[in-house]
MDAnalysis code that builds the backbone (N, CA, C; Angstrom):
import MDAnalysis as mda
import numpy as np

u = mda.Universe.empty(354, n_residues=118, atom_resindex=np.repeat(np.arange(118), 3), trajectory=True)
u.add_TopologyAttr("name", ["N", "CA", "C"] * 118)
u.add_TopologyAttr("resid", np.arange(1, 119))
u.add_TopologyAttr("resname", ["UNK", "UNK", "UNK", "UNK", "UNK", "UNK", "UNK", "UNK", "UNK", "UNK", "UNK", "UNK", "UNK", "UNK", "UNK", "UNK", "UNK", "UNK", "UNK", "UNK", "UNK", "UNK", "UNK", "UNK", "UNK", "UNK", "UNK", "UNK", "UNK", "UNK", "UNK", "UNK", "UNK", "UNK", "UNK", "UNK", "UNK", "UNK", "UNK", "UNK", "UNK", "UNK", "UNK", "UNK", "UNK", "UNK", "UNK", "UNK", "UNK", "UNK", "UNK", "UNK", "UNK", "UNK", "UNK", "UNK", "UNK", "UNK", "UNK", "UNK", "UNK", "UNK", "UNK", "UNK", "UNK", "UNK", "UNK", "UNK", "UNK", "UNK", "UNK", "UNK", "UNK", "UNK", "UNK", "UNK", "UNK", "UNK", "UNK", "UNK", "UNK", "UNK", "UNK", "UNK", "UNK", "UNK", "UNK", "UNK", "UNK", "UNK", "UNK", "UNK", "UNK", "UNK", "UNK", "UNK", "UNK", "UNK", "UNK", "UNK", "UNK", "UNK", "UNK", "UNK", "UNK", "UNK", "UNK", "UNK", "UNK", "UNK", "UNK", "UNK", "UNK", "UNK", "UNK", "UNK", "UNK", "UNK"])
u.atoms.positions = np.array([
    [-33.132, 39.983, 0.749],
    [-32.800, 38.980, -0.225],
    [-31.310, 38.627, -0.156],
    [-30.460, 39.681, 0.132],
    [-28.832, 39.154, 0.134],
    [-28.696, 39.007, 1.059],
    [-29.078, 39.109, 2.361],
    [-29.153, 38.131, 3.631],
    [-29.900, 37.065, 3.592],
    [-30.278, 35.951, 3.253],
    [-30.941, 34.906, 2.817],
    [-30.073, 34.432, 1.530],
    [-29.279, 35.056, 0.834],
    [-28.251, 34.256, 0.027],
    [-26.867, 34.122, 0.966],
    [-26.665, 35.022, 1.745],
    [-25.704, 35.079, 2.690],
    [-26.062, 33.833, 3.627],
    [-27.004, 33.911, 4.216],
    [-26.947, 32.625, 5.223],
    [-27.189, 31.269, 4.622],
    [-27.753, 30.972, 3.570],
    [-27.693, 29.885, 2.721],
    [-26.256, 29.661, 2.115],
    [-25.407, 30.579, 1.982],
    [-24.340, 30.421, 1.364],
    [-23.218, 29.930, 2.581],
    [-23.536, 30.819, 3.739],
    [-22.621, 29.937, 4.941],
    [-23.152, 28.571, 5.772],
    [-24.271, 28.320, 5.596],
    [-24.546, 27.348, 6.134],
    [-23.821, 26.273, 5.146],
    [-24.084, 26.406, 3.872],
    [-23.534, 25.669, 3.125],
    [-22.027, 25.314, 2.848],
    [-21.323, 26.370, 3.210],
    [-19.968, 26.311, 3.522],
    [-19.522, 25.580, 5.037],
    [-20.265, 25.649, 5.988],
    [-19.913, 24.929, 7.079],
    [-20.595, 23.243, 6.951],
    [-21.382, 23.374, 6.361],
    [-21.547, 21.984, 6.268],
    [-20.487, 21.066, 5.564],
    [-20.237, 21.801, 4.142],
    [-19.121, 21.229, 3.531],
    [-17.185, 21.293, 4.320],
    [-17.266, 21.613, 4.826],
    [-16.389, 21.764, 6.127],
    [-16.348, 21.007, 7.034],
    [-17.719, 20.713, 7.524],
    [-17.303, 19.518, 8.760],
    [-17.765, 18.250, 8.274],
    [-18.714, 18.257, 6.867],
    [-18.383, 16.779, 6.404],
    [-17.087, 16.863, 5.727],
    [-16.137, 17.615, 5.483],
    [-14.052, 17.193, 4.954],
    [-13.717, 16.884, 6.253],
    [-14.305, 17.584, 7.452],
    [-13.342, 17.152, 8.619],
    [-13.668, 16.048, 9.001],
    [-14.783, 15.356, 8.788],
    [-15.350, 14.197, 9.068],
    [-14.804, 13.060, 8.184],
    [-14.168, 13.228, 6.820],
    [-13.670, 12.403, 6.128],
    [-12.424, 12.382, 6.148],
    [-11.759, 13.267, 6.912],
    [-10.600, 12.790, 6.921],
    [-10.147, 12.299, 8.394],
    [-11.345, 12.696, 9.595],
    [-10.898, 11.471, 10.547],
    [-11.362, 10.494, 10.777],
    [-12.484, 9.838, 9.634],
    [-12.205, 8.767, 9.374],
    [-11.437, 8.089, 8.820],
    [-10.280, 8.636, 7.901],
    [-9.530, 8.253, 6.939],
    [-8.375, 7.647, 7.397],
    [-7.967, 8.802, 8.895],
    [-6.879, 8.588, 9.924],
    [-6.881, 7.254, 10.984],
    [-8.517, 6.905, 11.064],
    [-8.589, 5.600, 11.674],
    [-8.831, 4.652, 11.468],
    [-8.217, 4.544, 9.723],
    [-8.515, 3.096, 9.427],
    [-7.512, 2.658, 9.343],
    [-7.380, 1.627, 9.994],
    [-5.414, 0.841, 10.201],
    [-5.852, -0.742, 9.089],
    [-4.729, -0.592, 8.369],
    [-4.491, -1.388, 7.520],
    [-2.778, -2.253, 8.067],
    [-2.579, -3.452, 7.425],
    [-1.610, -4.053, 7.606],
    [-0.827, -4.490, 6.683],
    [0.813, -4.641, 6.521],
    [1.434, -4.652, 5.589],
    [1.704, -6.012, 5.130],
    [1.551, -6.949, 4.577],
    [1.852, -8.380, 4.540],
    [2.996, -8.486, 3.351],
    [3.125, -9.825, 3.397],
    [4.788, -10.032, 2.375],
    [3.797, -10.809, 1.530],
    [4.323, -11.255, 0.559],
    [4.457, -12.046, -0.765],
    [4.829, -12.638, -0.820],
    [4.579, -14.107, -1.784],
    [5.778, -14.490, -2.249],
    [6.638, -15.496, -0.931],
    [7.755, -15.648, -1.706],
    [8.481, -16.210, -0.990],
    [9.378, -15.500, 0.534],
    [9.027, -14.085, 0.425],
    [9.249, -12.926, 1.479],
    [9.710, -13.099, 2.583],
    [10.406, -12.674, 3.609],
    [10.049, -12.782, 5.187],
    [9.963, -11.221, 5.805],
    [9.312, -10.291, 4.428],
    [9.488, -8.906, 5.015],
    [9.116, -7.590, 4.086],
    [8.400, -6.901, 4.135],
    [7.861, -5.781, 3.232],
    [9.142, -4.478, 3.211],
    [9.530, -4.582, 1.457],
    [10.309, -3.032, 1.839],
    [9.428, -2.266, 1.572],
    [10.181, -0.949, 2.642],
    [9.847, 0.360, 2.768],
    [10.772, 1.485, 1.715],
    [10.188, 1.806, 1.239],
    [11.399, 2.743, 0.419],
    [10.342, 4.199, 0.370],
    [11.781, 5.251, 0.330],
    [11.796, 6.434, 0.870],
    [10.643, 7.339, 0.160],
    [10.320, 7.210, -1.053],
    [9.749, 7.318, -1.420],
    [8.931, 6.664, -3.053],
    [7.868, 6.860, -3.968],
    [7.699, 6.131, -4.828],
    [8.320, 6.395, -6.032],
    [9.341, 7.440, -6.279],
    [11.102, 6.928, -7.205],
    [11.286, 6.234, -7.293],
    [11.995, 5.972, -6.131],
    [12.925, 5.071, -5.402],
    [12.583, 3.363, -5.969],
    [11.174, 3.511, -5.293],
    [10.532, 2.364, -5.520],
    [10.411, 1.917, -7.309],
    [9.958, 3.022, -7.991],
    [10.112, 2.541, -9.103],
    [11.088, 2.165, -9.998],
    [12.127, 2.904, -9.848],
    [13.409, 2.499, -10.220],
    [14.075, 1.352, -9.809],
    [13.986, 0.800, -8.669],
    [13.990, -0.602, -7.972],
    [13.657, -1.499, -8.515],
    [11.973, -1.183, -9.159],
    [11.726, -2.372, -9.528],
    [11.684, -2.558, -11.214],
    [12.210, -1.064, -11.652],
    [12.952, -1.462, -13.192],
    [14.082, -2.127, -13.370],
    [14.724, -2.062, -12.197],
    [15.890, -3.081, -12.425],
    [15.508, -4.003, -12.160],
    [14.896, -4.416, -11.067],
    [14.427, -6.166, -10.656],
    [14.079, -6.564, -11.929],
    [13.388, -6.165, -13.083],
    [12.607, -6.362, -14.292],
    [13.602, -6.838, -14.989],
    [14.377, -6.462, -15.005],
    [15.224, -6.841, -16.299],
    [16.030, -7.948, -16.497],
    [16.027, -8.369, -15.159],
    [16.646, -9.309, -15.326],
    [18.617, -9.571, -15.134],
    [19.319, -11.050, -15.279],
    [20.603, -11.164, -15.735],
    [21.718, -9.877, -14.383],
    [22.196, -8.994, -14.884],
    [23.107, -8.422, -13.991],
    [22.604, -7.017, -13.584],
    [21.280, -6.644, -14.387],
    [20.919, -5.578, -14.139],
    [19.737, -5.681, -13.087],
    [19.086, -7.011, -12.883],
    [18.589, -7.387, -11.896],
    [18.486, -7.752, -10.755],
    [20.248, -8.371, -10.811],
    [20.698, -8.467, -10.005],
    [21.666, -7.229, -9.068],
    [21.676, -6.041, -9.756],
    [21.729, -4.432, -9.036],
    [20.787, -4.351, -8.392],
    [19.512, -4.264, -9.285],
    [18.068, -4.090, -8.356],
    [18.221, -4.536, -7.136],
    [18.586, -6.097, -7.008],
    [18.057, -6.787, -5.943],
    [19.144, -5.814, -4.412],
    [20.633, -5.629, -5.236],
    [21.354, -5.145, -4.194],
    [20.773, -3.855, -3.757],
    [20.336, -2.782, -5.037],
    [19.739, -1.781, -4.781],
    [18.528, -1.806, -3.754],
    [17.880, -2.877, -3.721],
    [16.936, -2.366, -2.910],
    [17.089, -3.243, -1.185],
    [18.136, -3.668, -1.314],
    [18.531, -4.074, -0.201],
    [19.275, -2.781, 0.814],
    [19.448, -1.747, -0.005],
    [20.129, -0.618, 0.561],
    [19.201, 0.266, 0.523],
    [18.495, 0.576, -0.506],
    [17.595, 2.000, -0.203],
    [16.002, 1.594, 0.609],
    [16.016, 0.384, 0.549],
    [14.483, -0.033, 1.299],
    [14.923, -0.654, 2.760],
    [13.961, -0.058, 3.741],
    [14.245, -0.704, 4.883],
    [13.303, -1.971, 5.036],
    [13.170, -2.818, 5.954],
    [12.732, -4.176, 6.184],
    [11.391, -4.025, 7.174],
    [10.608, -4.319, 6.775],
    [9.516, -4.328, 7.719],
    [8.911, -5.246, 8.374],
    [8.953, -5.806, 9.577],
    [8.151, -7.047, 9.900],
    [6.486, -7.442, 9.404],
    [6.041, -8.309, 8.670],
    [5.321, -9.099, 8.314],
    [3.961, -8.622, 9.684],
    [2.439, -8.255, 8.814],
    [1.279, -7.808, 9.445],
    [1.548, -6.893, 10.691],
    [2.824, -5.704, 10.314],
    [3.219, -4.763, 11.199],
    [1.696, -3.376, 10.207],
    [1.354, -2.917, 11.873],
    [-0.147, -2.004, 11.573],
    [0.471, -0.612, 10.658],
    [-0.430, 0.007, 10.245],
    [0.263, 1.098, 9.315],
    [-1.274, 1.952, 9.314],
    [-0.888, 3.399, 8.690],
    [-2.026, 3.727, 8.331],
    [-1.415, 4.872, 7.087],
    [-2.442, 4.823, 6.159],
    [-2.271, 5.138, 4.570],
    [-2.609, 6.742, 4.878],
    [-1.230, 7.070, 3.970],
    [-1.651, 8.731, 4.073],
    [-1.887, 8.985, 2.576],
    [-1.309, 8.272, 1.626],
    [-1.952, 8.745, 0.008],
    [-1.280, 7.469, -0.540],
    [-2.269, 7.184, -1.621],
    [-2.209, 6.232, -2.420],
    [-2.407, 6.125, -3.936],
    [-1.772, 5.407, -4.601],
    [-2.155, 5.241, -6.385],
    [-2.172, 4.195, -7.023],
    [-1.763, 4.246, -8.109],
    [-1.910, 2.193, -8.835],
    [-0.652, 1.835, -8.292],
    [-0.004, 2.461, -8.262],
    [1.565, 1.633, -7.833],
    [1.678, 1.641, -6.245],
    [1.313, 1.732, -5.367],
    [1.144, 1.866, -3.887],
    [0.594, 2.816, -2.952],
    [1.623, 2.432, -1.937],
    [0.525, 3.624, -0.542],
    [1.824, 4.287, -0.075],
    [1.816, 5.751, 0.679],
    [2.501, 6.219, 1.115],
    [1.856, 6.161, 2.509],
    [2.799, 5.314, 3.678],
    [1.747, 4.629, 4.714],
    [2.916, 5.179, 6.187],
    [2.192, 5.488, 7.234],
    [2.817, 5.959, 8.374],
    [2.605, 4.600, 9.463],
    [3.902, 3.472, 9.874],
    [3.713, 2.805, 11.145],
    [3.283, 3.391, 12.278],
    [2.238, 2.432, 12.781],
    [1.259, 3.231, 13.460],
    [2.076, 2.178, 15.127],
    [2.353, 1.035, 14.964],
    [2.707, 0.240, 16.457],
    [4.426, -0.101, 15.572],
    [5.046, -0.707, 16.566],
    [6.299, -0.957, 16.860],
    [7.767, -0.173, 16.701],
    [8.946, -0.744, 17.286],
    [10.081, 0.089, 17.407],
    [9.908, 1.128, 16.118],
    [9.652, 1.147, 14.652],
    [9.713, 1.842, 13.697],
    [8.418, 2.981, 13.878],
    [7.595, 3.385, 14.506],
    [6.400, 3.845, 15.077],
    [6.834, 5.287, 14.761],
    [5.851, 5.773, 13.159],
    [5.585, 7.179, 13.259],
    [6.596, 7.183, 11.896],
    [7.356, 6.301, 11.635],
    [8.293, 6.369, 10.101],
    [7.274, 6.199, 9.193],
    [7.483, 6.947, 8.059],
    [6.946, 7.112, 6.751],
    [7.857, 6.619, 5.452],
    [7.077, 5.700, 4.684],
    [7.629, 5.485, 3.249],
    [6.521, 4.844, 2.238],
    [6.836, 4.771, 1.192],
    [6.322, 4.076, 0.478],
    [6.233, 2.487, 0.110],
    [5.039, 1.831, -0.046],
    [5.060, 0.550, -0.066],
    [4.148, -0.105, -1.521],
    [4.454, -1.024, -2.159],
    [3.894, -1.089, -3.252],
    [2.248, -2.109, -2.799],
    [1.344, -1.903, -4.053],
    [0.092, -2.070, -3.740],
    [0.099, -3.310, -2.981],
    [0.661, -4.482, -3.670],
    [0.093, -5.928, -3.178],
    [0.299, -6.602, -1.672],
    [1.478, -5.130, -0.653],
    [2.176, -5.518, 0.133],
    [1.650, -5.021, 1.259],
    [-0.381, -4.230, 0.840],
    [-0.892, -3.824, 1.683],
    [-2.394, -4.334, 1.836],
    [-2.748, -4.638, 2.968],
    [-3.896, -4.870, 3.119],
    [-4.921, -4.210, 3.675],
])
């Protein structure tokens, strides 16, 4: 009887095992693309989703404190070319934490906000 809970219990553990390994390399090969907004010619990347949020509490506000934002994120976000490939390593309501998968930036990691991913 406890060999028959034993092998029901590992079969069941390896199954649940190689369907996680199975979901997460599918997860690794789905390439998504970063697009701009707006009046844009370019998606920032910022270092992480802080960064990002604090960025865009200043953009919010408006007058001179908005106009920090805008400098602020001209310095802490890098520039990304427009439908450059990416692939999503974790995500939430406020964006993706996404790894460039093609060009000179290839293999950099940051954060990107939701609408700036497809």
């Amino acid at each position: 009887m406890v060999t028959k809970r034993r092998v029901i219990g590992t079969c069941a553990s390896v199954t649940f095992v190689l369907g996680l390994a199975g979901c997460q390399q599918g997860r690794a090969l789905t390439q998504h693309k970063l697009v701009v907004t707006g009046n844009e010619h370019s998606v920032p990347l910022y270092s992480d989703e802080q960064t990002f949020m604090k960025v865009s509490r200043m953009e919010q506000q408006g007058g001179v404190e908005g106009m920090a934002g805008n400098v602020t994120k001209g310095l802490k976000a890098k520039t990304i070319d427009d439908q450059t490939p990416v692939t999503v390593v974790s995500s939430d309501n406020n964006g993706s934490v996404v790894e460039i998968t093609e060009g000179p930036m290839k293999g950099q990691t940051g954060f990107v906000a939701t609408q700036n991913l497809d």
